[in-house]
C-alpha positions as CSV (number, residue, x, y, z in Angstrom):
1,X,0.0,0.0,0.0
2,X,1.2,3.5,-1.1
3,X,1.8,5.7,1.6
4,X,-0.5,9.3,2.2
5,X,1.7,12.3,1.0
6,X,4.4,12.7,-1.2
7,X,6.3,9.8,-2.9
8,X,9.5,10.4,-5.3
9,X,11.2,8.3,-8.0
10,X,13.2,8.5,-11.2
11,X,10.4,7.2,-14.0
12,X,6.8,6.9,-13.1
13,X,5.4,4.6,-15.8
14,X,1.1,4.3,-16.4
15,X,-0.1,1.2,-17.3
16,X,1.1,-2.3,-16.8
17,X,0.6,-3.9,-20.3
18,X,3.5,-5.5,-22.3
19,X,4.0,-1.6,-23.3
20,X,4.6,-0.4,-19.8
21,X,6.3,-3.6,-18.6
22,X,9.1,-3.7,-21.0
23,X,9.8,-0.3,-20.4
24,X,10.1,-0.8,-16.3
25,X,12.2,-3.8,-17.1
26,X,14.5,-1.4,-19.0
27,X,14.5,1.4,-17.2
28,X,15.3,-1.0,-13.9
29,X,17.8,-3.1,-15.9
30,X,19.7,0.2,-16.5
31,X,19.6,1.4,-13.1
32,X,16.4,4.1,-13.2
33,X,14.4,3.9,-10.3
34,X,10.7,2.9,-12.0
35,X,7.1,2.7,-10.4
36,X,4.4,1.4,-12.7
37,X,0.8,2.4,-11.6
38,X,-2.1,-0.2,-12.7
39,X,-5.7,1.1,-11.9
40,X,-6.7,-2.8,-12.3
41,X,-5.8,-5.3,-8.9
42,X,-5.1,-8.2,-11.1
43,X,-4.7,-9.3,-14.4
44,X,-7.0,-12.2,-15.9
45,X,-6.2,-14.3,-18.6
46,X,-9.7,-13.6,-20.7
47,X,-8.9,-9.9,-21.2
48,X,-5.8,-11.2,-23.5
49,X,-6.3,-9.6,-27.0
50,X,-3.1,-10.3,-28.7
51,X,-1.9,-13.4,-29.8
52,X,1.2,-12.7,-32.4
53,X,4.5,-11.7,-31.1
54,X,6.5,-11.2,-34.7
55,X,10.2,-11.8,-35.3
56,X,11.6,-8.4,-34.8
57,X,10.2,-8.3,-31.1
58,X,11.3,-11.8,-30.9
59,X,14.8,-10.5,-31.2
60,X,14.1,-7.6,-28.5
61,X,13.1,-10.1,-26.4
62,X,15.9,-12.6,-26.7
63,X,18.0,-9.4,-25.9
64,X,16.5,-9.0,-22.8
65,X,16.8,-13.0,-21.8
66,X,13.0,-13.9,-22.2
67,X,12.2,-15.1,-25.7
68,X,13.4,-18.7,-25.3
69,X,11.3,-19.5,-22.5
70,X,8.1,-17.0,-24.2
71,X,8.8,-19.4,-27.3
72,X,7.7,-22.4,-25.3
73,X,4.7,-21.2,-24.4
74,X,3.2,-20.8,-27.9
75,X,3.4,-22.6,-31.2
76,X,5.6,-21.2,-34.4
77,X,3.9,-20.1,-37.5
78,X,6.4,-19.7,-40.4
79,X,3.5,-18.6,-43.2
80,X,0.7,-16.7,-42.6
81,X,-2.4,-16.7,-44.6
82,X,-3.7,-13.6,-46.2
83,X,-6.9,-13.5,-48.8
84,X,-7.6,-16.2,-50.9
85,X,-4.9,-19.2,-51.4
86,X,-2.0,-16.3,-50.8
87,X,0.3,-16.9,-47.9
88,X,3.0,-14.9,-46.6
89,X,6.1,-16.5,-46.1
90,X,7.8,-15.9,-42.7
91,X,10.0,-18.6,-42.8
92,X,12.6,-16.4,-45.1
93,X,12.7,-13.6,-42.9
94,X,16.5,-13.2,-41.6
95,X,17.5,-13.9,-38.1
96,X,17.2,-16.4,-35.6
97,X,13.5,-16.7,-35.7
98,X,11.6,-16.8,-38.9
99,X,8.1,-17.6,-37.7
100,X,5.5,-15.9,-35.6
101,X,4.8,-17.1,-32.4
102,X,1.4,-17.5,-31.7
103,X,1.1,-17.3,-27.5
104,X,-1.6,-15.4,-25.6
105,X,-0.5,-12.2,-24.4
106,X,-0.7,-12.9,-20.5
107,X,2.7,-15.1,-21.4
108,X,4.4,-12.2,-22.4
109,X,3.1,-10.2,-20.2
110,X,3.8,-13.0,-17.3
111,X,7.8,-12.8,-18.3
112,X,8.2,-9.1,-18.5
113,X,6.8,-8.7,-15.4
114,X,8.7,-11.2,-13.8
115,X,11.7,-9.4,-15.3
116,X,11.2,-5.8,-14.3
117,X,10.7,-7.3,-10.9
118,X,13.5,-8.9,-10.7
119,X,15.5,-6.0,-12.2
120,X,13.9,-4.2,-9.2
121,X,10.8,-1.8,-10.9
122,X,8.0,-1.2,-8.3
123,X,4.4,-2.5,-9.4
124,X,1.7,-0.8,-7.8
125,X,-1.4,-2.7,-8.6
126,X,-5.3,-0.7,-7.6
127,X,-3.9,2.7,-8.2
128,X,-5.3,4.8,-10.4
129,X,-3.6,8.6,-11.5
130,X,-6.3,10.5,-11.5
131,X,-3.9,14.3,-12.6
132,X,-1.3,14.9,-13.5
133,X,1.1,18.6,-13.9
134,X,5.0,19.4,-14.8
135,X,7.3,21.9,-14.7
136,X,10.7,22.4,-15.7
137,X,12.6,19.9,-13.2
138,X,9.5,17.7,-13.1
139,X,6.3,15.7,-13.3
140,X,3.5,15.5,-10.3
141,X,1.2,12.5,-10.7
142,X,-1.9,12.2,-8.4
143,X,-2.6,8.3,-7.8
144,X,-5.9,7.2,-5.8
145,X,-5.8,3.9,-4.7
146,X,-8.7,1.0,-4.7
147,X,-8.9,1.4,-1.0
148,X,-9.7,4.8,-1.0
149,X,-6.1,6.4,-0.5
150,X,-4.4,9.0,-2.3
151,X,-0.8,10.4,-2.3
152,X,1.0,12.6,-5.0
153,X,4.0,10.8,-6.5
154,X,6.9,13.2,-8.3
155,X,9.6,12.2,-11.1
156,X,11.6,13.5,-13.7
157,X,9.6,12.1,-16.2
158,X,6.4,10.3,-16.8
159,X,5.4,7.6,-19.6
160,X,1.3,7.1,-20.4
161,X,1.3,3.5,-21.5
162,X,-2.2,3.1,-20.0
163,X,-4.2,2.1,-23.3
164,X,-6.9,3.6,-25.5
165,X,-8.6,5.0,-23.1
166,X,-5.0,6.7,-21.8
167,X,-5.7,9.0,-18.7
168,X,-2.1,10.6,-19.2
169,X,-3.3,11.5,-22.8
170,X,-6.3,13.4,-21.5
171,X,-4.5,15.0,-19.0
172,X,-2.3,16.6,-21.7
173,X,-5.3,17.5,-23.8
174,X,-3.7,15.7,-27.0
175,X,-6.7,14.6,-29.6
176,X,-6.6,11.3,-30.7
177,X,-7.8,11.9,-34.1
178,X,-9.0,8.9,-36.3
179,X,-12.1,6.6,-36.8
180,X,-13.7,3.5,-35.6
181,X,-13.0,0.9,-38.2
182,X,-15.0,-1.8,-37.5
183,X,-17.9,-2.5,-34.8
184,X,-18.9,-5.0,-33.3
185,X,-16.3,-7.3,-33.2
186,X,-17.3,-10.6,-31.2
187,X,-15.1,-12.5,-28.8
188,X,-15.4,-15.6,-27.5
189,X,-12.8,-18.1,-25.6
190,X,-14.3,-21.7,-26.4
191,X,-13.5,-25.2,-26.8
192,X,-13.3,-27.1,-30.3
193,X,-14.9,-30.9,-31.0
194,X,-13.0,-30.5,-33.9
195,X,-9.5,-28.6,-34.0
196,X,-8.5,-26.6,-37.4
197,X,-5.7,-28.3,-38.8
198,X,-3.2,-24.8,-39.3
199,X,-2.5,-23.1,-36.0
200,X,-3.9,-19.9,-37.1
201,X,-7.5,-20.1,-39.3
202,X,-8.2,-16.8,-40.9
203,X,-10.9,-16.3,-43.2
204,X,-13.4,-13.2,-44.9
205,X,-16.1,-13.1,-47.2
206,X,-19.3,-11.8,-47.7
207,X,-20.5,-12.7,-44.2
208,X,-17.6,-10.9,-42.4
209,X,-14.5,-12.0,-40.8
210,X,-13.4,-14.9,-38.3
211,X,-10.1,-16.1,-36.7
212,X,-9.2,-19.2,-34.3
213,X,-5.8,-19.4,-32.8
214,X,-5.1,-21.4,-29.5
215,X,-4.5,-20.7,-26.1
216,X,-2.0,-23.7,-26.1
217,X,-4.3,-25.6,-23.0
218,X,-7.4,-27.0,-25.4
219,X,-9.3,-23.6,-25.3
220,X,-9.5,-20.8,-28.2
221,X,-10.2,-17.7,-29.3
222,X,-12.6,-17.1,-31.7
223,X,-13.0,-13.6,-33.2
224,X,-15.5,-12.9,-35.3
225,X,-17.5,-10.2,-37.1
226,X,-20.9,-10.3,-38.9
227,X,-21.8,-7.9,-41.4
228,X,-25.3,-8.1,-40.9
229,X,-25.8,-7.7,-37.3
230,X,-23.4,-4.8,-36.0
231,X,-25.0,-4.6,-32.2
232,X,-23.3,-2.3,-29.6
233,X,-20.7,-3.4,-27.7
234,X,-22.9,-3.8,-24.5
235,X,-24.9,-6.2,-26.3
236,X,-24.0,-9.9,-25.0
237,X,-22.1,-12.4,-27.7
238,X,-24.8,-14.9,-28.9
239,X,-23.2,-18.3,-29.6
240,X,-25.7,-19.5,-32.2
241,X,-24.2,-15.9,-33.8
242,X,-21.3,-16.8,-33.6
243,X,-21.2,-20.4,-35.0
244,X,-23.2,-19.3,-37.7
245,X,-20.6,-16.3,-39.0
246,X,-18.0,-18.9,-38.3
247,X,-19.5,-21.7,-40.6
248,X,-20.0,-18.9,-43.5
249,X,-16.7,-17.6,-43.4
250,X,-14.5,-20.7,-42.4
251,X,-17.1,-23.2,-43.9
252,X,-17.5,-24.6,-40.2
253,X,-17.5,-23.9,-36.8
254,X,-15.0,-26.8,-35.3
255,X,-17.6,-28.1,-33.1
256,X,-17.4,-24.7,-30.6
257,X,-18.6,-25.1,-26.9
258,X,-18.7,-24.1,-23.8
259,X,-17.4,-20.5,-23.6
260,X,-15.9,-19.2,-20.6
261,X,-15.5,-16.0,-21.6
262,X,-17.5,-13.5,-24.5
263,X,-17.3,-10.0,-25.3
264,X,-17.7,-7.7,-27.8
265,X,-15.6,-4.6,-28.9
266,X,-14.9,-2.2,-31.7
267,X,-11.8,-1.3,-33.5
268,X,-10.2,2.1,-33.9
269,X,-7.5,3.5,-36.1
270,X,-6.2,6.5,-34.5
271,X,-2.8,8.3,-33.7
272,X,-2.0,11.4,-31.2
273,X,-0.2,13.6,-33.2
274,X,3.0,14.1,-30.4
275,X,4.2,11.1,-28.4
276,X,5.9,14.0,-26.2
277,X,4.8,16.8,-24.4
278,X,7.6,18.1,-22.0
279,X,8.9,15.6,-19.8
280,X,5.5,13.6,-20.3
281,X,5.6,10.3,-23.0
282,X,3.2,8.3,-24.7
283,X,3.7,5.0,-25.5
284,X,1.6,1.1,-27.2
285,X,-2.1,2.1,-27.6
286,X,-2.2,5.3,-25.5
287,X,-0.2,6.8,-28.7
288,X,-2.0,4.5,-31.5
289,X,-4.2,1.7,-32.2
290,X,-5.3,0.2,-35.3
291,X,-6.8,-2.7,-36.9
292,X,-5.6,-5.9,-35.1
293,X,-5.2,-7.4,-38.5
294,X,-1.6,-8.6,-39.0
295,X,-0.9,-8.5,-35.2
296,X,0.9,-5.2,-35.1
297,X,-0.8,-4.1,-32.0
298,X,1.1,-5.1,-28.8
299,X,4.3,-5.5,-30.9
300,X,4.2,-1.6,-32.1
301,X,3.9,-1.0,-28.5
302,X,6.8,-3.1,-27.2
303,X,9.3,-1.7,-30.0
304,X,8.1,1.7,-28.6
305,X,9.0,1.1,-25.1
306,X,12.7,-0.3,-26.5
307,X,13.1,3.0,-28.1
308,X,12.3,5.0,-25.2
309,X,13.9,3.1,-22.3
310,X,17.5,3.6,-23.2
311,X,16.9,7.1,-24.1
312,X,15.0,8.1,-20.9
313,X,17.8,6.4,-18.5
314,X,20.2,8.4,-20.5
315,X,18.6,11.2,-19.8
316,X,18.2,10.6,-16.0
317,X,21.9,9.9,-15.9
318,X,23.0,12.6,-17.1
319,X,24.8,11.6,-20.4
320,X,21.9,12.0,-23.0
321,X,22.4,14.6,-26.0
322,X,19.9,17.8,-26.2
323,X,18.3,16.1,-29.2
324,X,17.9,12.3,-27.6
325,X,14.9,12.6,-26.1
326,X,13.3,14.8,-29.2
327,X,13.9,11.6,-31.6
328,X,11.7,9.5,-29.8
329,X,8.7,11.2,-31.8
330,X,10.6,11.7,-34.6
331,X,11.4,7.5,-34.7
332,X,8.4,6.0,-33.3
333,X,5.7,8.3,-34.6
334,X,6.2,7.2,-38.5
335,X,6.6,3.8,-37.6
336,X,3.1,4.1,-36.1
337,X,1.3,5.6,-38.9
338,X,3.1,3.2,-41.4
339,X,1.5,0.4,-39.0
340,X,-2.0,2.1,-39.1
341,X,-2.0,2.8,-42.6
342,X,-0.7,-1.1,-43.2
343,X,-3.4,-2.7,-41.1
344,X,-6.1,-0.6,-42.2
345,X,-5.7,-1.4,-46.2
346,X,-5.7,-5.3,-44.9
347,X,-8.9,-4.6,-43.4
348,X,-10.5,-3.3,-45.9
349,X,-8.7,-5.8,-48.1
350,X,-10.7,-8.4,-46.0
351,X,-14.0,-6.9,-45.6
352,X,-14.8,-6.3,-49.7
353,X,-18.3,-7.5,-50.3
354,X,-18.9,-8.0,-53.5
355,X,-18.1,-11.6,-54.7
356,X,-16.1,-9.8,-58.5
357,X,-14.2,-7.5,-56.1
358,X,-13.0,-10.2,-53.9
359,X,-12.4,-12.5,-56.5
360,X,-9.7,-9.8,-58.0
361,X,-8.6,-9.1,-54.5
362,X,-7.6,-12.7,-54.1
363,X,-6.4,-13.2,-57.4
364,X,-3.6,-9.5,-56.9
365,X,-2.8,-11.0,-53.1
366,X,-1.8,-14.5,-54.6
367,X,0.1,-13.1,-57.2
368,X,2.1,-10.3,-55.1
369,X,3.0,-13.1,-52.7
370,X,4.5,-15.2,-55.9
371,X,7.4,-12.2,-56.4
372,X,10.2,-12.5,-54.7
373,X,10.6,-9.2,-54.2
374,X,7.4,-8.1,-52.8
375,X,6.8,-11.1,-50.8
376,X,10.1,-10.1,-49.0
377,X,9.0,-6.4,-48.3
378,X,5.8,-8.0,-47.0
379,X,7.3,-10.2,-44.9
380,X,10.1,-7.2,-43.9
381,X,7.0,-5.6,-42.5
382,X,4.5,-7.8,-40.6
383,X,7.4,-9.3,-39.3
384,X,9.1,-6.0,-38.4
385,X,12.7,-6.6,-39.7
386,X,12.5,-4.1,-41.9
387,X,11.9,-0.7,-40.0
388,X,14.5,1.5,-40.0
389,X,14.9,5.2,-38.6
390,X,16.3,8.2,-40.4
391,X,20.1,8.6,-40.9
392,X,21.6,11.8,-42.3
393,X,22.7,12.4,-45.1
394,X,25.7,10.8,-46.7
395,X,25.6,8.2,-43.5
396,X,26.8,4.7,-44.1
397,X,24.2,2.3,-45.6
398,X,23.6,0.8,-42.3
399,X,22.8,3.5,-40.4
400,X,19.4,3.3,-39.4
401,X,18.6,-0.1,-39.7
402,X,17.9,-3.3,-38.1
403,X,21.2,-4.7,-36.5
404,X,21.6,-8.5,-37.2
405,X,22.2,-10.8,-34.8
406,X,25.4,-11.4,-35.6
407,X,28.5,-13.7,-34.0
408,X,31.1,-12.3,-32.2
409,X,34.1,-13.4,-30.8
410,X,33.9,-14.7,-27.0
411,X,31.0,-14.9,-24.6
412,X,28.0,-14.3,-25.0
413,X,28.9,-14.8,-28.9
414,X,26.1,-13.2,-30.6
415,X,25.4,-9.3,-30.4
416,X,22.0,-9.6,-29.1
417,X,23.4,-11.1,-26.1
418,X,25.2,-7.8,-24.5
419,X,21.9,-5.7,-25.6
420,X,20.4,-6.4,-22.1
421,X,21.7,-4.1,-19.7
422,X,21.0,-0.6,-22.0
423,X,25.0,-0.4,-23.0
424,X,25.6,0.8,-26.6
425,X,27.8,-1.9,-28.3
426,X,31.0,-0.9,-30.7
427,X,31.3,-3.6,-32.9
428,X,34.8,-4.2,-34.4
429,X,36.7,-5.8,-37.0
430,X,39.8,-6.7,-35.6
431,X,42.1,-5.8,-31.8
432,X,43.0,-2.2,-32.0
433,X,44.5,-0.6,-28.7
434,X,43.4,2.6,-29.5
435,X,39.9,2.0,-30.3
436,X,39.9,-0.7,-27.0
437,X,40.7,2.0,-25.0
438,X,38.2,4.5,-26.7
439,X,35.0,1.9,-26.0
440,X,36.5,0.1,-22.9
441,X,37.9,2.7,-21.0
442,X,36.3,6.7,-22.3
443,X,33.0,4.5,-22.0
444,X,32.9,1.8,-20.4
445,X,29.9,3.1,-18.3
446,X,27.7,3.3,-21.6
447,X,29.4,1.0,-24.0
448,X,30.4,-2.2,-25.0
449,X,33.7,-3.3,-27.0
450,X,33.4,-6.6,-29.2
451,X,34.9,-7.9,-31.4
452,X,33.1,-9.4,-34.8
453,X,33.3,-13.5,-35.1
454,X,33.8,-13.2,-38.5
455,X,35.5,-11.6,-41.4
456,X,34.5,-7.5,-41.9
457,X,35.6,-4.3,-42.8
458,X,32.5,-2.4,-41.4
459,X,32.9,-1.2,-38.0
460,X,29.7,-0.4,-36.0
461,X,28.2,1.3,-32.9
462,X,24.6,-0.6,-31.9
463,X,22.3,1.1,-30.1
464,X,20.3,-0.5,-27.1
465,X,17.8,-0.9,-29.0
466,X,19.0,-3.1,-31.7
467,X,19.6,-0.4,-34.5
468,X,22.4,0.7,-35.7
469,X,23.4,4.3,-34.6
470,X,26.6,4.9,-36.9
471,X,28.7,2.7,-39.1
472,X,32.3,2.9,-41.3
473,X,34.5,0.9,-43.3
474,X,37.2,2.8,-42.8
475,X,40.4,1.0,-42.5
476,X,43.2,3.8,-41.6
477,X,43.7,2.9,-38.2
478,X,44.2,7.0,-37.2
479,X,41.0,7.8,-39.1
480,X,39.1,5.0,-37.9
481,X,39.5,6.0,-34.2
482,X,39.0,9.6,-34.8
483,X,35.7,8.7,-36.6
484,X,34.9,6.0,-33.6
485,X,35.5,8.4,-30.9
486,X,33.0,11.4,-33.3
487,X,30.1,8.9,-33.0
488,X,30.7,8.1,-29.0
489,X,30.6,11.6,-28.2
490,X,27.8,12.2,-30.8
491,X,25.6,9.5,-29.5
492,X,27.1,9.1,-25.7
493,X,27.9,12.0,-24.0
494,X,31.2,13.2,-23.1
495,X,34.0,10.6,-22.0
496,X,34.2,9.4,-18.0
497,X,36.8,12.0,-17.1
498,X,35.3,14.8,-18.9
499,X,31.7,13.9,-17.1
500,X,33.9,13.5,-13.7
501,X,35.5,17.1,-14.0
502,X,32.7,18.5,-14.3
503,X,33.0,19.7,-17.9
504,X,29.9,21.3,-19.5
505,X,29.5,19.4,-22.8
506,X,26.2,20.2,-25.1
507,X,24.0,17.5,-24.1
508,X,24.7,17.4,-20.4
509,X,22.0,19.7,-19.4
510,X,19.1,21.5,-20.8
511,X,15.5,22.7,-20.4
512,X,12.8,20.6,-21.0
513,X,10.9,21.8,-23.8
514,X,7.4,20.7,-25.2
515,X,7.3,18.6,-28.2
């Protein structure tokens, strides 16, 4: 129970969804003292909405030591099926997993939590902020708890990951501009005489929509939509309803039974146009939601909170450049619409009525999954290996991008291994004392030195968040460590000493501005 009064911390985080949890674990990983405030005493497993967790957050997670047990809690999809007989090929994505998992979204949930715990973030479970103000060294957050309590808790910044219905977003008065997609949408979690034989059964037509995917224990989740009966979202689930969509779209119901658990809800698309207002950040569906076709949803939201975590512990330590914080918006925010945008055309792919136009629709689908080329950007994005973030001009061709897993030379052997802890990683071609000294020594406190497993010329700086911050293949051994020791201060702050004198470096302090 919170204490009456005044509490104080580094982070304040709204919201304990996969969003808000990744982000504690970071923050805590790194060292930021982190509270997370959940207006809801517990979790139940019925409430879980997503079900995909895509290859590029596979990798985030593997980075932060959870995916290998999260991967045996679900099964592996390494195609997904779009419109029609078109399928979109997962299985030649690059990296260590080329699937999606399909696992309900309390396991994920389940092992982030158990992770920011461990790392030592502080879950406050029945408290609600009900206010919230900030100035220029802070943010105020009134919290009311479920037994009638209430305390004011202050912290240098403040991170709305509290869902669609975001209080934090309110309080700033952001609009959330956009439009209700579908309505409607039922939900039911049931049991199945007779099991579908692909792990994920999609199907549309002139009916509506339906989807089965398994909970992993012998129950399911059916989502469906009918066309003809769009009933407010008070209105209870009828399972003759539901059956019946199911056997027009799927051509069968599986034998569905005894549900445990029905609901209905509608689908938005819609963005806030700034993900940062002053010391106050929005992340996951407080700052967008969208169709849920694709499975984009909770995995926008998690690659959100890896952007922002390194950035804000940065920041709270001291090291972060004026601009750091700035470039959350300026990342995140396209990558959001792109997602909206994406998911929206696949719903309205999905929900064309006319028999002609879906005919065509199925017939461009199949045959844009048969190039090569475009079957790889489609896979690049559903599976999320191929968002990248702006690099200036004349940058290396890496800059920007995905980072690959790739091998290194002594423990942990793989990049993705020393990604945990928040630490920039300089990744090198070959021994050089004067580079060793720049990354092991200068910044050591921010920045890992390793040395590639195999044969390169490029040498590259990774941020924490798997992306690749600044690369070269410059060879002159002077050169190269001028150019190496550029991108540290660039991107890290000043060097130990310089921070220990006491030196005043751009990017050591500055005033909070609105975004």
């Amino acid at each position: 129970m919170a204490p009456s009064g005044t509490t104080t911390g580094d982070v304040a985080v709204v919201g304990a969804g996969p969003t808000g949890l990744m982000l504690a674990g970071d923050l805590a990983a790194a060292g930021i003292g982190c509270t997370v405030f959940e207006r809801r005493e517990a979790r139940t497993t019925g409430e879980t909405r997503a079900f995909a967790v895509h290859a590029r957050t596979m990798e985030l997670l593997d980075a932060r030591g959870v995916a290998a047990e999260l991967a045996l809690t679900g099964q592996r999809v390494g195609a997904l099926r779009l419109v029609g007989r078109s399928r979109l090929e997962l299985f030649r994505v690059p990296g260590r997993f080329p699937y999606v998992l399909v696992t309900p979204q309390y396991e994920t949930e389940r092992l982030l939590r158990e992770r920011a715990l461990a790392a030592g973030a502080r879950i406050v479970r029945g408290a609600e902020v009900t206010a919230l103000r900030q100035d220029a060294a802070g943010v105020e957050v009134d919290v009311r708890t479920r037994a009638g309590e209430s305390f004011t808790h202050r912290v240098s910044y403040l991170v709305g990951a509290d869902g669609v219905g975001s209080t934090v977003r309110r309080a700033l008065g952001l609009p959330f501009p956009g439009r209700s997609a579908v309505r409607s949408v039922m939900l039911a979690d049931v049991r199945l005489d007779a099991p579908p034989g692909e792990v994920l059964t999609v199907g549309a037509g002139a009916a509506g929509f339906a989807f089965l995917a398994p909970f992993g224990d012998g129950w399911y989740r059916v989502i469906a939509w009918n066309r003809r009966h769009r009933a407010p979202d008070s209105e209870p689930v009828d399972m003759d309803e539901l059956r019946e969509v199911t056997r027009r779209v799927l051509g069968g119901d599986h034998g569905m039974r005894d549900p445990r658990w029905t609901s209905r809800f509608h689908s938005d698309e819609r963005q806030v146009p700034a993900y940062r207002v002053g010391r106050v950040f929005l992340a996951g569906d407080a700052a967008h939601v969208h169709s849920p076709l694709g499975g984009q949803g909770m995995n926008t939201g998690l690659q959100d909170a890896a952007n922002l975590g390194w950035k804000l512990a940065a920041q709270v330590r001291g090291w972060a450049p004026p601009w750091l914080l700035d470039s959350y918006h300026a990342e995140r925010y396209p990558v959001g619409r792109f997602v909206l945008r994406g998911s929206g055309a696949l719903l309205r792919l999905a929900l064309v009525e006319r028999a002609p136009l879906r005919a065509a629709r199925d017939a461009a689908a199949w045959a844009l999954t048969r190039v090569p080329p475009v079957a790889r950007r489609l896979a690049g994005a559903v599976s999320g290996v191929a968002i990248a973030y702006p690099a200036p001009r004349g940058a290396h061709r890496l800059t920007g991008r995905r980072a690959p897993d790739v091998p290194l030379s002594g423990t942990p052997g793989h990049l993705y291994g020393l990604l945990g802890d928040g630490r920039f990683v300089l990744v090198v071609a070959a021994n050089d004392p004067a580079v060793t000294y720049l990354a092991a020594k200068m910044w050591a406190d921010r920045v890992h030195y390793a040395l590639a497993g195999r044969a390169t010329r490029t040498t590259a700086l990774v941020r924490p968040d798997g992306y690749v911050a600044w690369a070269t293949d410059e060879t002159a051994p002077d050169r190269r460590a001028t150019a190496i020791r550029d991108a540290l201060a660039h991107w890290c702050g000043p060097p130990a000493h310089e921070r220990r004198q006491g030196r005043r470096v751009p990017g050591d302090v500055r005033e909070e501005g609105r975004a």
